[in-house]
C-alpha positions as CSV (number, residue, x, y, z in Angstrom):
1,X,0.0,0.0,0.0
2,X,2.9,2.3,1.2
3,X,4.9,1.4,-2.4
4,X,1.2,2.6,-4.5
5,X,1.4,5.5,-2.3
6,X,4.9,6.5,-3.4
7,X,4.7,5.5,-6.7
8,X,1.6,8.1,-7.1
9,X,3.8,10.5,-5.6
10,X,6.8,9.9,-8.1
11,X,3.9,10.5,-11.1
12,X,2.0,13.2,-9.4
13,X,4.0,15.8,-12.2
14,X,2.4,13.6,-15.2
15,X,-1.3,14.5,-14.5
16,X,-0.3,18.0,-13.7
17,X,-2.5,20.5,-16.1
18,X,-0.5,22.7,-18.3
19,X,-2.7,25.9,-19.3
20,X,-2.1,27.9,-22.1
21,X,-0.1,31.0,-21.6
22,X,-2.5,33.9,-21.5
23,X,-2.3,36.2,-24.7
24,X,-0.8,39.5,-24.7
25,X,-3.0,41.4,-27.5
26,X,-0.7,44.6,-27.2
27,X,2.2,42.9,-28.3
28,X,0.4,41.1,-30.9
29,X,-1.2,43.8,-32.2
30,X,2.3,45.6,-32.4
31,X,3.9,42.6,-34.5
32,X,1.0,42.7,-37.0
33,X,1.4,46.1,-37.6
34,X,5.4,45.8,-37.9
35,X,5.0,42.7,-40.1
36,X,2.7,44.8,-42.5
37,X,5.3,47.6,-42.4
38,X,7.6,45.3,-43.3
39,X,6.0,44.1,-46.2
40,X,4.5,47.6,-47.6
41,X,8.9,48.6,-47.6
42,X,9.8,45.1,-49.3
43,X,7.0,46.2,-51.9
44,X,8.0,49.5,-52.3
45,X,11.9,48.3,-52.8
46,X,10.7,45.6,-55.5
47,X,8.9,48.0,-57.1
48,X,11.8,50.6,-57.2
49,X,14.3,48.4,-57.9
50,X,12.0,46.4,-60.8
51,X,11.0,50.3,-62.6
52,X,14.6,51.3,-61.9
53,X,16.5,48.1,-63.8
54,X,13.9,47.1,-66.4
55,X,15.4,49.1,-68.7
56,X,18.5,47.4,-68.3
57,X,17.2,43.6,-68.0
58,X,15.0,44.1,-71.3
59,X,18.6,45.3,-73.1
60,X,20.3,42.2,-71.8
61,X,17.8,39.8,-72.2
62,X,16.2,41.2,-75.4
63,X,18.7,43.4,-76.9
64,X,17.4,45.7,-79.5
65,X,19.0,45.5,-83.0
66,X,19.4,49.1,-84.8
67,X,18.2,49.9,-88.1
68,X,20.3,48.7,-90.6
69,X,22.2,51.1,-92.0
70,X,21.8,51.5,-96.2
71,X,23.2,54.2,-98.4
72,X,22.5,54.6,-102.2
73,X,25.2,53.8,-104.3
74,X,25.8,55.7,-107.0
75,X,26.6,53.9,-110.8
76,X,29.8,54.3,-113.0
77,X,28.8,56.5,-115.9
78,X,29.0,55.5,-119.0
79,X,30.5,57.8,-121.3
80,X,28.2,58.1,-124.4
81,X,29.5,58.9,-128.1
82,X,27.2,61.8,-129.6
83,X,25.2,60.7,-132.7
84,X,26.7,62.2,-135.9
85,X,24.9,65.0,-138.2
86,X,23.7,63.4,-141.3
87,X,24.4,65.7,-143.8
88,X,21.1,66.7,-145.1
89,X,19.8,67.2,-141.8
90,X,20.7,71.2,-141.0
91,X,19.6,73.5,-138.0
92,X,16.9,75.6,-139.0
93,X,18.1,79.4,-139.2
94,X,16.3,81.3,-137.2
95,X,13.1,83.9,-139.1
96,X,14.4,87.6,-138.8
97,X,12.3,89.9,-138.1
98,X,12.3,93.5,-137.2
99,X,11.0,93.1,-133.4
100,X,14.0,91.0,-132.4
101,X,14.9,90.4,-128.6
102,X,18.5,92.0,-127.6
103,X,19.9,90.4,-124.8
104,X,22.7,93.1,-122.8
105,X,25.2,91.8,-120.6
106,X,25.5,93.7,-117.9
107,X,28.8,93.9,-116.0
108,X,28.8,92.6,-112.2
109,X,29.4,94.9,-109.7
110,X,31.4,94.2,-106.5
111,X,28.3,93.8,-104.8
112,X,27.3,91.1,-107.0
113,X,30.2,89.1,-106.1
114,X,29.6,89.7,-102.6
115,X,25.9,88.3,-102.9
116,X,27.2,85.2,-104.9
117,X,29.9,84.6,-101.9
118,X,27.4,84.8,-99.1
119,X,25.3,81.8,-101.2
120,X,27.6,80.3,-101.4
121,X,28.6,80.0,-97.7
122,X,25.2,79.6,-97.0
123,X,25.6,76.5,-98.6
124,X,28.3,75.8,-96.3
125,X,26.7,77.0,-93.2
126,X,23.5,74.4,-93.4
127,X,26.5,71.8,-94.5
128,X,28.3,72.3,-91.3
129,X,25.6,71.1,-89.1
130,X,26.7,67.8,-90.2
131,X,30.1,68.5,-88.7
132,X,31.8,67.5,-85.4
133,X,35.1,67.7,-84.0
134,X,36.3,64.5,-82.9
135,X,38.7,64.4,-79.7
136,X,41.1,61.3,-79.3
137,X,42.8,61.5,-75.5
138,X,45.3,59.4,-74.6
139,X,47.5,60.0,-71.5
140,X,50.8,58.7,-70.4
141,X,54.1,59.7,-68.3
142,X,56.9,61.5,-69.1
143,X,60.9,61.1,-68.4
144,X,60.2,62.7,-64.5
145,X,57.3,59.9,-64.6
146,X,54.4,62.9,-64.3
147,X,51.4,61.7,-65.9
148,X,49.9,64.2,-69.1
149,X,47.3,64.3,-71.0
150,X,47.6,64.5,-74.9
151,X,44.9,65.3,-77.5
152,X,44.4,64.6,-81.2
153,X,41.6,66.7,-83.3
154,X,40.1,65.9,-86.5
155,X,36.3,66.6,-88.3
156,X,33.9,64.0,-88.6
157,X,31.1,63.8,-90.3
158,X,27.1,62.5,-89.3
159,X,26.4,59.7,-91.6
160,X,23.5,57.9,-90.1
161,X,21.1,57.5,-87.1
162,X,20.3,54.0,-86.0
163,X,17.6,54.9,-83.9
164,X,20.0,54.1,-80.9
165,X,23.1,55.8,-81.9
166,X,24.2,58.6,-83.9
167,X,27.2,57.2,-86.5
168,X,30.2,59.3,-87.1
169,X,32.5,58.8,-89.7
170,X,36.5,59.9,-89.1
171,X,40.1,58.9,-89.3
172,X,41.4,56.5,-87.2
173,X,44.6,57.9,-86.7
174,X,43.2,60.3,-84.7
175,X,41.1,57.7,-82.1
176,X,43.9,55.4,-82.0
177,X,45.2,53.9,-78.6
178,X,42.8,56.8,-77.4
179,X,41.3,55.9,-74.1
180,X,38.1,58.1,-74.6
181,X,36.8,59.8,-77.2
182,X,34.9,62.9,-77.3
183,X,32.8,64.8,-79.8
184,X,31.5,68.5,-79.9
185,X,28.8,69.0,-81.7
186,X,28.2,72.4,-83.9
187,X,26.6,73.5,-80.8
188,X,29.7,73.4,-78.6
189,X,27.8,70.2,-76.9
190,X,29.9,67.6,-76.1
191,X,29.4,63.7,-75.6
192,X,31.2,60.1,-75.2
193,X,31.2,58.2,-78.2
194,X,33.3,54.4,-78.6
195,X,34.8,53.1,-81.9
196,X,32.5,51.0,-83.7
197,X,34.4,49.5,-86.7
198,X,37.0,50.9,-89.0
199,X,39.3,50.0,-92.1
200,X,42.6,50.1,-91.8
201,X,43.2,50.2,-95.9
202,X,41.6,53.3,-96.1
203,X,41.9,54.3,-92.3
204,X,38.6,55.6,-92.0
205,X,36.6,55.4,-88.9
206,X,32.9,54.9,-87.7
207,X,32.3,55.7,-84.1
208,X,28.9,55.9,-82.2
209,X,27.7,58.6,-79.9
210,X,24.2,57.2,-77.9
211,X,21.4,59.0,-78.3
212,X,20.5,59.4,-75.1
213,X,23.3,61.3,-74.5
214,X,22.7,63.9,-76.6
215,X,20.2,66.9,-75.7
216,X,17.3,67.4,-77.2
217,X,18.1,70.8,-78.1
218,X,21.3,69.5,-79.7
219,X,19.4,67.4,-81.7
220,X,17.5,70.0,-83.5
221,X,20.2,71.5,-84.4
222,X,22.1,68.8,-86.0
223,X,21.9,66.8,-89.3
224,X,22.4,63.6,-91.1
225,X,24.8,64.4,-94.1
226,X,23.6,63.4,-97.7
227,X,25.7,61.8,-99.7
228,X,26.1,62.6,-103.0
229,X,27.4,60.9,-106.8
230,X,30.8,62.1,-107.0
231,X,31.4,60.2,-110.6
232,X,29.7,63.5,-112.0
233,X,32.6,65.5,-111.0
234,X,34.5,66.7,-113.5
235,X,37.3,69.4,-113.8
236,X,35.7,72.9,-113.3
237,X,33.3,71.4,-110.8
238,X,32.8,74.2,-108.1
239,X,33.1,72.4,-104.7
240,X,33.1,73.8,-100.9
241,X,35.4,72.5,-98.3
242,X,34.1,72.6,-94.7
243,X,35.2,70.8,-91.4
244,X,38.9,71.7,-91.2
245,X,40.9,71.8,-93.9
246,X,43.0,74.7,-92.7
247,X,43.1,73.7,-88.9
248,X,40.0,75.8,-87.8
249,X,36.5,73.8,-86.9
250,X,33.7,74.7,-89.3
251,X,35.4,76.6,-91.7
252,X,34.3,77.2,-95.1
253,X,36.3,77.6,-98.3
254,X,35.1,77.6,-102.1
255,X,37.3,76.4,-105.2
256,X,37.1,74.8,-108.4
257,X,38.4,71.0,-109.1
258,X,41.3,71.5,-111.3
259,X,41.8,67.2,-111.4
260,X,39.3,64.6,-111.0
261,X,41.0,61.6,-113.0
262,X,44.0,60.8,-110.7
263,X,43.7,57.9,-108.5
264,X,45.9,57.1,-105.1
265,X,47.1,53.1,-105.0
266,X,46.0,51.5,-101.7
267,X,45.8,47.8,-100.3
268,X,43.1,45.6,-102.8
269,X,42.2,48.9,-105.1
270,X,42.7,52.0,-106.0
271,X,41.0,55.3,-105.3
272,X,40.2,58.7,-107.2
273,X,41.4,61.7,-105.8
274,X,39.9,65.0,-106.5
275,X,42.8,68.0,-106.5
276,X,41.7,71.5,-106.0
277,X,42.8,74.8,-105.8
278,X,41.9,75.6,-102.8
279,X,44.7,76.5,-99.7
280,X,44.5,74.1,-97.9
281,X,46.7,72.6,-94.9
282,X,48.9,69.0,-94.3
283,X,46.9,67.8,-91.3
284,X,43.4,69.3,-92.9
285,X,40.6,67.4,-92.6
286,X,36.6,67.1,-93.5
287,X,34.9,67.1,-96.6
288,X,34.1,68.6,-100.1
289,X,30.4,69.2,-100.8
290,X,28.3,70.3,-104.3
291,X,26.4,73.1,-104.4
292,X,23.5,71.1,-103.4
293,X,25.6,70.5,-99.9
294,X,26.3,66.8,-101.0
295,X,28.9,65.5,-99.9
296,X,31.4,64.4,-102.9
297,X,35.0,64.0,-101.1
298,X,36.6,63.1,-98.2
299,X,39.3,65.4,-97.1
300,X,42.0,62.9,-95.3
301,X,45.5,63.9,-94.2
302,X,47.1,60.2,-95.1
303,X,45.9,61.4,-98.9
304,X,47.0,65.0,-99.0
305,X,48.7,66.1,-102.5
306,X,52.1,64.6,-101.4
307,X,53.3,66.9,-104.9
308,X,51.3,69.9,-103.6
309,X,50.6,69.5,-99.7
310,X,49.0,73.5,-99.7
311,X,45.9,72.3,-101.5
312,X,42.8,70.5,-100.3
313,X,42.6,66.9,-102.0
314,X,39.6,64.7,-101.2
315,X,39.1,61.0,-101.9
316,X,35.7,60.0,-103.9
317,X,32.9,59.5,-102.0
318,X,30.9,57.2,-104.3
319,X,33.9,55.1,-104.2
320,X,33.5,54.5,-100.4
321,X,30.4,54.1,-99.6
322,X,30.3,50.4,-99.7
323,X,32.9,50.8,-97.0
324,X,31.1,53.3,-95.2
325,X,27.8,51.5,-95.1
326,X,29.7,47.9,-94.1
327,X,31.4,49.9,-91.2
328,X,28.2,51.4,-90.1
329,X,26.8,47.7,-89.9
330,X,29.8,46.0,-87.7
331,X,31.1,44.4,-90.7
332,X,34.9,43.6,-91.4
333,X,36.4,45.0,-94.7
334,X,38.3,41.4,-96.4
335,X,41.8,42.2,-96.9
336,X,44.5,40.1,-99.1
337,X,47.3,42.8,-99.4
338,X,48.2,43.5,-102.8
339,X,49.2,47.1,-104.5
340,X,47.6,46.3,-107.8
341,X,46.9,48.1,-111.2
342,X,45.2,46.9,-114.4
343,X,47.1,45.8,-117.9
344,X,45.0,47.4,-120.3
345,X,45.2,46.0,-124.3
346,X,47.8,49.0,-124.8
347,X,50.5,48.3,-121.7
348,X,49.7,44.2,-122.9
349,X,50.8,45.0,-126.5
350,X,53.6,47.3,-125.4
351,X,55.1,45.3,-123.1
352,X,54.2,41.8,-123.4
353,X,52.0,41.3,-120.3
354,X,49.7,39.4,-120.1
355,X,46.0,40.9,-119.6
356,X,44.7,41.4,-115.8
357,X,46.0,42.8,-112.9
358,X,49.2,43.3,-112.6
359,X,50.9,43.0,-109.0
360,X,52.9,45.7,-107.8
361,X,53.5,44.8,-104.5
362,X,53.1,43.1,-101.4
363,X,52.5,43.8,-98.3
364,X,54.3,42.0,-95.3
365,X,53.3,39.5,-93.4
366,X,49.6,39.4,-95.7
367,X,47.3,36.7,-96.6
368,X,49.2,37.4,-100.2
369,X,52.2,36.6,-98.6
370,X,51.2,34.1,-97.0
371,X,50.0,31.9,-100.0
372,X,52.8,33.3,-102.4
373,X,52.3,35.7,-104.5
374,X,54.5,38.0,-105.5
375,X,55.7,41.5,-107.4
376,X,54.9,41.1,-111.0
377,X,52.5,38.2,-111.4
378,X,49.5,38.7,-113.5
379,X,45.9,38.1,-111.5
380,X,44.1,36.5,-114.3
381,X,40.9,34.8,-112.1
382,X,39.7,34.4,-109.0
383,X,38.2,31.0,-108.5
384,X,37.4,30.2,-112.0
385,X,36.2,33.8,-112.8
386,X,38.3,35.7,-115.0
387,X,39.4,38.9,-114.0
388,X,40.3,41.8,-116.3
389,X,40.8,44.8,-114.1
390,X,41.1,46.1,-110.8
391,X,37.3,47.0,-109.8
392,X,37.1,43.1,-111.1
393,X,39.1,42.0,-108.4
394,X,38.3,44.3,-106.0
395,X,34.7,43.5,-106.2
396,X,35.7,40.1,-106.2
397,X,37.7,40.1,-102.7
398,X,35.5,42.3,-101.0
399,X,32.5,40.2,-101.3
400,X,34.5,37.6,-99.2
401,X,34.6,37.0,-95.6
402,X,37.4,36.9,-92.9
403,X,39.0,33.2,-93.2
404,X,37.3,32.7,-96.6
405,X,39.9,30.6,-99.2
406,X,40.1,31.7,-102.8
407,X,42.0,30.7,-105.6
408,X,43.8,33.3,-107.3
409,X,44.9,32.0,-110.5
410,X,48.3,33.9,-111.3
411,X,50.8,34.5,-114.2
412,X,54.4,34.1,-113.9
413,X,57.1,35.0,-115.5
414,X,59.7,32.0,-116.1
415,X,62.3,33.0,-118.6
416,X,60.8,34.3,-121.3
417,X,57.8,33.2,-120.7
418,X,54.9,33.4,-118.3
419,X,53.4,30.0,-116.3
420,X,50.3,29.6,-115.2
421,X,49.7,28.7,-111.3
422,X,47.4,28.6,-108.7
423,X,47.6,30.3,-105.2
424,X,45.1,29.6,-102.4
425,X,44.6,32.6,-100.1
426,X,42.9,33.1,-96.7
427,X,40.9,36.0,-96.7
428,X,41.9,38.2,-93.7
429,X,41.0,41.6,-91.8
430,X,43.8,44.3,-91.9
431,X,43.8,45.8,-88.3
């Protein structure tokens, strides 16, 4: 009895009742409201961080492609033989009569001049708003190893608007190894832009300024230039040069083209250079426009007159514009390396070369090279297509792409005698 006794006293605590602790309303009424608190910030965070980064996840995940850029080319006229007289055919004279009209030439007056002038910088002016000044900086350190700044000026030109980015053509020489670039507009606004894609044949440039960097105001008062047919240039053609042909941003200067059929050898083709007569400096550069402000030339200081360095010389625009529109797109201008010129029926007969393109050089350490070719050989196809002249071949390569293999069948002379072979070459980019 005692041990039932004890043993109910050992197991008393197991049938003790355990009540519920009483609930303290204050404090749970001061949770709720923090936990809503809590969740009214986390929404307003998500929200602000979701409005503030869309933008940038919708460019990341679903980049948006820009307009593709495409510029008219202009055709190779063809120069037409006038129709001859027949004999019995003859201009009708003209019926005198006794009321005739008398046209009187009247002698211009100084003013006259003066009205023709401001035209024609008028022209000019509206011209210019297509102009920038394009800053290269590059910085470095000196022999007391202080760090300096350097700076390197050249125009540029506004070729085309993406509908993201604003596309400025320039040299590269002045944007090389820079480590920002800068543009002022016409405005004296100035923005970032990067390099986009350039060629080094030529050494032209196409760099990018973002739109939404540039104020609205800016905007209005900048333009797209037009690009114009440069194959009707002739000699006597009057032309304006704007940009900086003399050193000074937006200047203006009319002349006359005094030679339009003289072309400058470069890597894979050659180019015509227009020379005119107007003063011009060694480290100019910008463009030549018609009198319809078209742009006709390109006013580079790697092609200055190297016989006349004190006149403004200007590469044809027509000829470029492949080039320019490729570049605007992020496309890679194919390079092989050859200096080249054509063997016309005449230098053939005269000379006993064969017809083609003849090879005046090449360039080091080229896909040419690289496949062996060499100085004098005669391009006579490119795989299986014959090839007869330089825009042949030139149109040839440059519908290629970067590790592309042609065959580039070849002339060579072997005695007295020229062999035919075969060279295989990797189409490459020229950086």
């Amino acid at each position: 009895m005692k041990q039932q006794d004890q043993g109910e006293q050992e197991f008393a605590f197991i049938k003790e009742k355990i009540k519920d602790k009483p609930i303290n309303r204050r404090r749970l009424l001061l949770r709720t409201v923090y936990n809503l608190l809590c969740a009214v910030l986390f929404g307003v965070t998500a929200c602000f961080v979701f409005v503030f980064f869309r933008p940038y996840f919708e460019e990341w995940l679903y980049p948006e492609k820009g307009v593709t850029i495409t510029i008219p080319k202009d055709n190779v006229p063809q120069e037409l033989e006038p129709a001859p007289k027949k004999e019995e055919e003859k201009e009708p004279e003209p019926e005198k009569s006794e009321s005739q009209t008398v046209v009187v030439r009247e002698q211009l007056e100084p003013e006259d001049y003066q009205e023709l002038q401001n035209k024609l910088y008028a022209i000019g002016q509206r011209a210019n708003k297509s102009m920038v000044t394009v800053t290269g900086v590059t910085s470095g350190m000196d022999w007391f190893n202080t760090p300096y700044e350097s700076e390197n000026s050249s125009a540029g030109i506004i070729i085309a608007n993406n509908g993201q980015e604003l596309l400025i053509l320039t040299e590269k020489k002045i944007i090389d190894n820079a480590e920002a670039i800068h543009i002022t507009f016409i405005d004296q606004t100035e923005a970032s832009a990067s390099l986009k894609k350039y060629d080094g044949n030529t050494g032209i440039a196409v760099i990018a300024v973002p739109l939404s960097e540039i104020p609205e105001e800016t905007m209005n008062e900048i333009s797209v230039a037009v690009l114009g047919n440069s194959y009707a240039i002739t000699q006597g053609t009057s032309v304006i040069a704007i940009g900086s042909p003399l050193g000074a941003n937006y200047s203006i200067l009319c002349g006359t083209i005094i030679s339009s059929q003289n072309t400058v050898s470069t890597i894979d083709t050659n180019y015509t250079i227009f020379t005119t007569d107007i003063i011009g400096s060694e480290n100019g550069s910008g463009v030549l426009i018609n009198l319809d402000g078209e742009v006709i030339g390109l006013v580079l200081q790697d092609y200055s007159n190297q016989n006349n360095r004190n006149t403004v010389t200007a590469l044809s625009i027509s000829e470029l514009k492949q080039i320019i529109e490729d570049l605007s797109n992020n496309r890679d201008i194919p390079y092989v390396g050859l200096r080249i010129s054509t063997v016309t029926n005449e230098i053939a007969q005269e000379y006993g070369i064969p017809q083609g393109v003849y090879i005046k050089s090449v360039e080091l350490d080229s896909p040419a090279m690289a496949a062996g070719l060499q100085e004098a050989d005669v391009i006579t196809a490119i795989n299986g297509e014959e090839i007869i002249n330089v825009v042949q071949y030139y149109q040839n390569i440059y519908e290629r792409q970067s590790e592309d293999v042609v065959t580039i069948s070849i002339k060579r002379q072997n005695g007295e005698g020229y062999v035919d072979l075969e060279c295989n070459v990797t189409v490459g980019i020229l950086q």
